[in-house]
N, C-alpha and C positions, 0 to 999 in steps of 0.2 A: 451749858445749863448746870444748873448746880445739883448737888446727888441727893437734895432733901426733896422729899413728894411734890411729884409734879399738879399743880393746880389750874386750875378755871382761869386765874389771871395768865398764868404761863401761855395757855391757849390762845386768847384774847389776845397776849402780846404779839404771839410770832405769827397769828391770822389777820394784827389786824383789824380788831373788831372790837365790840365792847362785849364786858361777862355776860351781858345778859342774853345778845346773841349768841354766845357759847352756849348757854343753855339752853335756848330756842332752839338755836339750830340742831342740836345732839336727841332733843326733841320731835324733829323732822316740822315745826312750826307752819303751817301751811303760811305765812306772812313772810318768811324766810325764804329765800330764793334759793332754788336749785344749787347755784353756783356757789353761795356762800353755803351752803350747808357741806357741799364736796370737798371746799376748802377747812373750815371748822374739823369735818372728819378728818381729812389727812392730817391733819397737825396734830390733834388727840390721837392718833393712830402711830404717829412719826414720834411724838414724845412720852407714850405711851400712859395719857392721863386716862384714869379712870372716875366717873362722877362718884360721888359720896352722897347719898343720900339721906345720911343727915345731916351734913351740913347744907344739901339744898332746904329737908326739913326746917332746919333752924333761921336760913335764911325767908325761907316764906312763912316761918311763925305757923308751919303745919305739921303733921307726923308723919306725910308720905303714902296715906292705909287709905285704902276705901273699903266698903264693908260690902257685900253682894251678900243677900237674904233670901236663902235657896229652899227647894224640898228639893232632897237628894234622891227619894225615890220617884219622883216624875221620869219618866221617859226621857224627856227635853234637856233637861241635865247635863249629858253626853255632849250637847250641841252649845248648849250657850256659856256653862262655864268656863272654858278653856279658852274662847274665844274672849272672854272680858279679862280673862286673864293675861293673856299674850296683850291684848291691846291694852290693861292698864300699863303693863310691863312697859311697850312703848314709847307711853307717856311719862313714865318713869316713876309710875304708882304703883306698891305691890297690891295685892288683896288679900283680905279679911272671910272669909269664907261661914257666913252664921245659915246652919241648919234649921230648916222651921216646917213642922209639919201641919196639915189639914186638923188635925184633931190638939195641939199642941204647941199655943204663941207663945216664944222664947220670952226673955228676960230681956229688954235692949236697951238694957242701962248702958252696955258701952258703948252705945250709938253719940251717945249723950255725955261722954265722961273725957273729950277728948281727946282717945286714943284715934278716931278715924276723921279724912275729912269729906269725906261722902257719902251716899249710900245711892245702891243701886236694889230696888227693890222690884224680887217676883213671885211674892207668894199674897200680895194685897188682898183682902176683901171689902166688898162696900162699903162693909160697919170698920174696918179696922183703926183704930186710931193712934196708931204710928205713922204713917203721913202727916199727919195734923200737928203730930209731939214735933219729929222733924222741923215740920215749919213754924212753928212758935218758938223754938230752941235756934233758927236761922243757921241746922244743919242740910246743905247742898243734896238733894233726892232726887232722883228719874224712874219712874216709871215703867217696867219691860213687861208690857203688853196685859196688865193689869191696872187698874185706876180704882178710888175710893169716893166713896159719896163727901162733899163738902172741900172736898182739897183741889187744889186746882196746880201741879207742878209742872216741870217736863215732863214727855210722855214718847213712847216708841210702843204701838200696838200693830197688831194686824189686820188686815180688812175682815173681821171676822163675820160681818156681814156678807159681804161680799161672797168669801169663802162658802158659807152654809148657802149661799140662795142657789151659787153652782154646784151642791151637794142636790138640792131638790132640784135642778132641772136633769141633771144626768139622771135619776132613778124615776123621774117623771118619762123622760124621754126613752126608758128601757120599758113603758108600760108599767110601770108599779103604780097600785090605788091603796093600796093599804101600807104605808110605812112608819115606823117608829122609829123614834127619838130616844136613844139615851142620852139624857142629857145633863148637867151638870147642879152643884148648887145654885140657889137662887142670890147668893152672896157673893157669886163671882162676877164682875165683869163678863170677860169674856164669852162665860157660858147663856148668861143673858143676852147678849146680843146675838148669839150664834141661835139659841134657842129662839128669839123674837123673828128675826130674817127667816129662817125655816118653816116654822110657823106660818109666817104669815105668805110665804112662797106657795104652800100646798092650800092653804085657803083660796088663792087667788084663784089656780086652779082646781077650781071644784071640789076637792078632796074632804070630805068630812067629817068633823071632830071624831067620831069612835074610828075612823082609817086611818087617823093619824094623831095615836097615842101619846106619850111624853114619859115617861120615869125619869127622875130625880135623883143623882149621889152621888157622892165624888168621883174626879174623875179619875178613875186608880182600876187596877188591874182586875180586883175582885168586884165591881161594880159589874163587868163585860159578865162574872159569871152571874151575877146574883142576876143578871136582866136576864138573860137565858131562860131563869125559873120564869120569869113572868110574861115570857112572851108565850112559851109556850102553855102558859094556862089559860092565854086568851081564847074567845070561843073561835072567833078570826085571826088566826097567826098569821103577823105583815111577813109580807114579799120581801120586804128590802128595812133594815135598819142604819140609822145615823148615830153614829157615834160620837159624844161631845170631843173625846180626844183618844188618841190612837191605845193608847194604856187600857183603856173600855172597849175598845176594838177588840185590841188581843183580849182580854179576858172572855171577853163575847167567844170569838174563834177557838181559842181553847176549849170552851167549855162544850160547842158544838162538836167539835172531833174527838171529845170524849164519849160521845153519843155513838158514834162508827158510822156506818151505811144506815143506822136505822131512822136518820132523818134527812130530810131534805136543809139544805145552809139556806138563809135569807141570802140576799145581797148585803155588804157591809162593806160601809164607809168611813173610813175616821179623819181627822182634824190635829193637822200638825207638821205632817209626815217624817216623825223621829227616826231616828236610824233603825228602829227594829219592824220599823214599818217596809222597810226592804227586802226585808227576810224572805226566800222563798216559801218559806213553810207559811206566810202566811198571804204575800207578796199581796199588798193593802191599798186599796186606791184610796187616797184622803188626799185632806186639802193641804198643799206646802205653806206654812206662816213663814218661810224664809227666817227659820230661828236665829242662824247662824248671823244674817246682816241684821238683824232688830238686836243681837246682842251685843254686836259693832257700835251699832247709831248709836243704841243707848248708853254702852262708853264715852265715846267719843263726846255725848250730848253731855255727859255728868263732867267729863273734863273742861268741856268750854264752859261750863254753870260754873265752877271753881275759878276759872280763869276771870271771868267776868265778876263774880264774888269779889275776887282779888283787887280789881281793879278799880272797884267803887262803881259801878256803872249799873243801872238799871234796864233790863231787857224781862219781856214780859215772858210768862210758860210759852215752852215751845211744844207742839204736836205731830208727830209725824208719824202717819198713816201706813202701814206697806203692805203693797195689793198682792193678795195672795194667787194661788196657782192650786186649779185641780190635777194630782198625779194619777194618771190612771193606770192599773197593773192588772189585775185579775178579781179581785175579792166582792165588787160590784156586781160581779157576774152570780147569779145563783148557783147555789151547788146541787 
């Protein structure tokens, strides 16, 4: 071999194959067979090629970036970023990391300018209309467990139905008639649907509008306290509370064990189950949305959207559902 940079075609030659299976396979291309992928490796391994990523950039007329649209203070965080990262990695895509808060929609001109070729977005509201821009711009978008009124793209959510109705039959089934909802904006997906299933789970069973309250705000760590104020000004303080998501949990529990002995804990529930849902200190029974595989799919789903992009080919939005799981621990239980 000659001592100038070893290349894709070098690969190709002594595998075998053609470039574009060198870069499939180096890929792990599920089209790609076992056997050829093993061989492709050893040869890049034996000749010691390493891929350049822009020249694949320049070869697909893309820049290699996908963009992931976060709020870095959610809980969930911990779980799904890392995970979209290792698997754009890969695919042989780095990430673009853009911070977006509840109170706060960024600037996302550089959605738009080029620099990226996809985006994985989870911080959507109903109203938002960046999904929209996206799609009139024929920039590649998926959906993690959020969706927008009018857009119709790929999608990776959780059964957040599903999830809440199992939150009201456990605390039905513990004897609770009075429970409350903290629950979420009216602008979110998710908390919509989580809130309508709960809802309409304690109506079925007899539970009556003033026994089963609702407050409204984000779902963030000072909401858990602020609801504390108002449960307990009711004339009726519920048995058991539902949590829209684990961050409103903990704030909720905090705020309670700031009290000491001199109250009794509801029952509490939250929705997610992020890692500090673990915690002994407050060890949480909520619902698992299986963050970690939704933030999988929805990789892998934005990669095969580019791919198919690529290739001229028409396939409709994809949806895919993933059924959640009650974790039970302790926190359910009254204190």
């Amino acid at each position: 071999m000659s001592s100038n940079r070893i290349t894709s075609h070098d690969v190709a030659r002594e595998a075998g194959v053609s470039q574009a299976t060198v870069s499939r396979a180096l890929r792990e291309d599920s089209q790609i067979s076992a056997r050829t992928i093993a061989r492709v490796r050893e040869v890049a391994d034996r000749l010691g090629y390493v891929p350049s990523s822009l020249g694949r950039s320049l070869s697909r007329r893309t820049t290699g970036q996908i963009a992931v649209v976060a709020e870095l203070g959610n809980l969930t965080y911990p779980d799904t970023v890392p995970v979209m990262h290792d698997e754009l990695a890969l695919h042989g895509y780095r990430m673009l990391l853009i911070s977006e808060s509840a109170d706060k929609e960024l600037d996302h001109e550089i959605l738009f300018d080029g620099s990226v070729d996809g985006v994985i977005l989870t911080t959507t509201r109903l109203d938002s209309t960046l999904p929209a821009r996206l799609h009139a711009k024929r920039v590649p978008f998926v959906f993690l467990n959020r969706t927008a009124r009018g857009v119709v793209g790929d999608s990776v959510t959780a059964d957040n139905a599903g999830g809440a109705r199992a939150v009201a039959q456990l605390l039905l089934g513990e004897g609770h008639r009075n429970i409350a909802m903290l629950s979420g904006p009216t602008d979110m997906s998710s908390s919509v649907v989580r809130e309508r299933a709960f809802t309409a789970a304690l109506r079925e069973a007899g539970i009556e509008p003033g026994h089963r309250p609702i407050i409204r705000r984000e779902l963030v760590h000072e909401s858990g306290r602020l609801g504390w104020g108002d449960l307990v000004s009711m004339r009726e303080r519920p048995t058991a509370v539902f949590c829209g998501a684990d961050a409103v949990a903990v704030g909720l529990l905090n705020a309670i064990a700031e009290q000491g002995d001199s109250v009794r804990r509801p029952a509490v529930v939250g929705f997610d189950n992020s890692p500090i849902a673990g915690w002994p200190v407050f060890a949480l029974t909520t619902v698992d949305t299986h963050l970690r595989d939704m933030a999988r799919l929805a990789t892998q789903m934005l990669v095969e959207r580019l791919d198919i992009t690529t290739s001229g080919a028409e396939v409709a939005p994809r949806k895919v559902v993933v059924p959640t799981t009650l974790t039970l621990r302790s926190s359910h239980v009254g204190g």
